[in-house]
N, C-alpha and C positions, 0 to 999 in steps of 0.2 A: 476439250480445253475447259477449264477451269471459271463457272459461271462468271467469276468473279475478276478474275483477268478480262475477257470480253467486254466487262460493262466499261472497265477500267482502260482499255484499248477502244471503245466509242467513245467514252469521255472525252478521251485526248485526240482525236480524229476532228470531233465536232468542234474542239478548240482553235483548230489551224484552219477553217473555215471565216473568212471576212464575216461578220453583222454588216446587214446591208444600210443600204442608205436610208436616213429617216426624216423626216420631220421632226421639229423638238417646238411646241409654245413655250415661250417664255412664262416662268410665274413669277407672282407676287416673292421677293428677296432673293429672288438669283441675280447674280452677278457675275465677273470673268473667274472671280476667288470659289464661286459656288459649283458652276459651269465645272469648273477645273475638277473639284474631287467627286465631281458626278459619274464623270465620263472618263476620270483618269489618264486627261492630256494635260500637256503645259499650257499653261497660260501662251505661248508666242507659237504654240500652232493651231489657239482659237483663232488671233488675230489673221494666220495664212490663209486658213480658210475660206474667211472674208475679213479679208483687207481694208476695204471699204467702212463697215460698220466701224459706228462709236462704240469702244465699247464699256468704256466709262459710263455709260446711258442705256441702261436696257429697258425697254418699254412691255409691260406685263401685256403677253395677248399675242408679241409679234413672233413670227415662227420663221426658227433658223431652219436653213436647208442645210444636212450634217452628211460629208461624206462618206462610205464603208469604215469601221472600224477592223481594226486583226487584234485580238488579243494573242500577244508573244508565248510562245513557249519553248521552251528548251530547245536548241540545237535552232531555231533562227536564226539567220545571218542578215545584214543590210542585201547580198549577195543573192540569198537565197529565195529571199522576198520579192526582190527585182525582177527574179526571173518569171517566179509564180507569176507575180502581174503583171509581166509586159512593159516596166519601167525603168527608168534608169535610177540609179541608186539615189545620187544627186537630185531626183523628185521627191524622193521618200522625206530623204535629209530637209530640204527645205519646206514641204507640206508640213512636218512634224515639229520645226524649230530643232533641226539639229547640229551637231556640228560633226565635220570628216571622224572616222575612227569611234565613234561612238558605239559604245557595244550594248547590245539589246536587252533587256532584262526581263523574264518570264514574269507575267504579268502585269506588262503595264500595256499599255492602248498604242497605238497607230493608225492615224488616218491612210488611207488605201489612196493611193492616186491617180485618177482618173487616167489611164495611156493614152498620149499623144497619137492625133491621127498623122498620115502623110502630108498632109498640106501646115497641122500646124508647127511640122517639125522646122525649125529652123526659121520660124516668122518670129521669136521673140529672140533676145540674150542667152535667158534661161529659162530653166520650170518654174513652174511655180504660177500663181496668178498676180498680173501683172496691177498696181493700185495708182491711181490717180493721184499724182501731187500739185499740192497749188504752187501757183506762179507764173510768170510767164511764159517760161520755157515750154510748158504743157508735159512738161515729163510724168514717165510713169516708174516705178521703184517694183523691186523685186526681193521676196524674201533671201535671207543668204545664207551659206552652208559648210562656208569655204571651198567649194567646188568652182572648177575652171564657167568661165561665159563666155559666147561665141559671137561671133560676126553674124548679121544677119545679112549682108550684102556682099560682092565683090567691090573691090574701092581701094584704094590708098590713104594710108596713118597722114591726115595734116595738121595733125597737134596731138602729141603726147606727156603728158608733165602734170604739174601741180594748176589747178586752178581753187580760188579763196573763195569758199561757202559750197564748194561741192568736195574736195580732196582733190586725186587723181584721177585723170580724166584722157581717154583716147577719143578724138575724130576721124574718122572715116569718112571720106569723100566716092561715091559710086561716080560711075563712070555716068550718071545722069546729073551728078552736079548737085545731087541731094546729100546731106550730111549726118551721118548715124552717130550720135551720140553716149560712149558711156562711161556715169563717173562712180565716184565711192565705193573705189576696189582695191585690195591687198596690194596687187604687184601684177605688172606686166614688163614683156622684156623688146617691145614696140617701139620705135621710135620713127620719128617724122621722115615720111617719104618710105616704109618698107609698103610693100602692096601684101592685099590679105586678100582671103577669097571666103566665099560665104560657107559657114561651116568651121570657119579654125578659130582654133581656142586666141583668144584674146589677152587672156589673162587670166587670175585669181581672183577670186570673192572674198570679202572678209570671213571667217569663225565665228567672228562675235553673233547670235541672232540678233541683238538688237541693230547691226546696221543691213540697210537695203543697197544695192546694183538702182544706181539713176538710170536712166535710157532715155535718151530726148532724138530729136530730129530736126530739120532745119533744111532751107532752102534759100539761097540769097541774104542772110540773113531773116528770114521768115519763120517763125517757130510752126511747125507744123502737129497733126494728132498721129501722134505715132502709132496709133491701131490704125488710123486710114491710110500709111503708106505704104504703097507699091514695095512688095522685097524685089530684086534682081538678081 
């Protein structure tokens, strides 16, 4: 074969290989704008990464922990990628700031997403990592993709509809009388008193990245931390 083809055939082999995880220190004039054309991600799948951080404030010295990158190539699919990694599509999508139907472009970046083991399957709504929001509800929000979200309990719908400062919102009541929480989603076809069981889709997510999936919890009226509750 043709020396030349060969190097040209490792080239492109070596491209559909993940760049593994790294460390990155921050320096002296990076920012999310800086960040962005470094590593050629968007800006709204810095912030999925870690949800948590400011990122209006980056402090010169402090080191992000950066998930595998894939640089895209030719013949990539959301489909194709899933399988390689063990993920569902809808992790890709939401790790990345994406939205459904999104078609891939050969060379631009993707974070890789860490696959779900068996116990953490079905403990949240959705993929993605889940972020701390203030208030007192203690809820926590969820990047979105327009992909379906699921029940994380068995239970019955006791309120589906509109509520003022979250949008639309379903309750879930488990048969322990704890209350699963989730608001600020596209569409669901729910309503008060169907029974759900853990695992069924719920509903729609927004498209847009900029909105998150709320998830809170509740007992008695009690807000409770919805990483420390018990699934059923």
């Amino acid at each position: 074969m043709d020396l030349k083809k060969v190097s040209c055939l490792l080239f492109f082999s070596l491209l559909t290989v993940a760049l593994p995880c790294e460390d990155y220190k921050i320096q002296k004039g990076d920012s999310l704008s800086t960040l962005t054309q470094k590593f050629h991600v968007s800006p709204d799948s810095w912030k999925n990464v870690d949800p948590e951080r400011d990122w209006t404030t980056l402090s010169t010295g402090e080191t992000l922990k950066l998930p595998s990158r894939h640089p895209v190539v030719a013949g990539d699919t959301l489909y194709s990628l899933g399988k390689t990694w063990g993920v569902e599509i809808a992790d890709i999508l939401a790790l990345n700031g994406l939205s459904a139907g999104t078609a891939l472009r050969a060379g631009t970046m993707l974070w890789v997403p860490v696959p779900q083991t068996s116990e953490q399957k079905g403990y949240w709504p959705l993929a993605g990592k889940p972020k701390s929001d203030s208030g007192r509800l203690k809820a926590v929000s969820f990047p979105v993709s327009g992909a379906n979200f699921f029940s994380v309990t068995d239970g019955t719908v006791v309120f589906s509809g509109e509520y003022r400062g979250v949008g639309k919102v379903i309750l879930v009541e488990s048969p322990a009388k704890v209350v699963f929480g989730y608001g600020n989603f596209e569409d669901t076809a729910l309503k008060w008193g169907d029974k759900v069981s853990k695992g069924q889709v719920l509903g729609k997510t927004s498209s847009r990245a900029t909105e998150r999936l709320s998830f809170f919890v509740s007992k008695s009226g009690e807000p409770l931390d919805p990483a420390k509750v018990p699934r059923e």
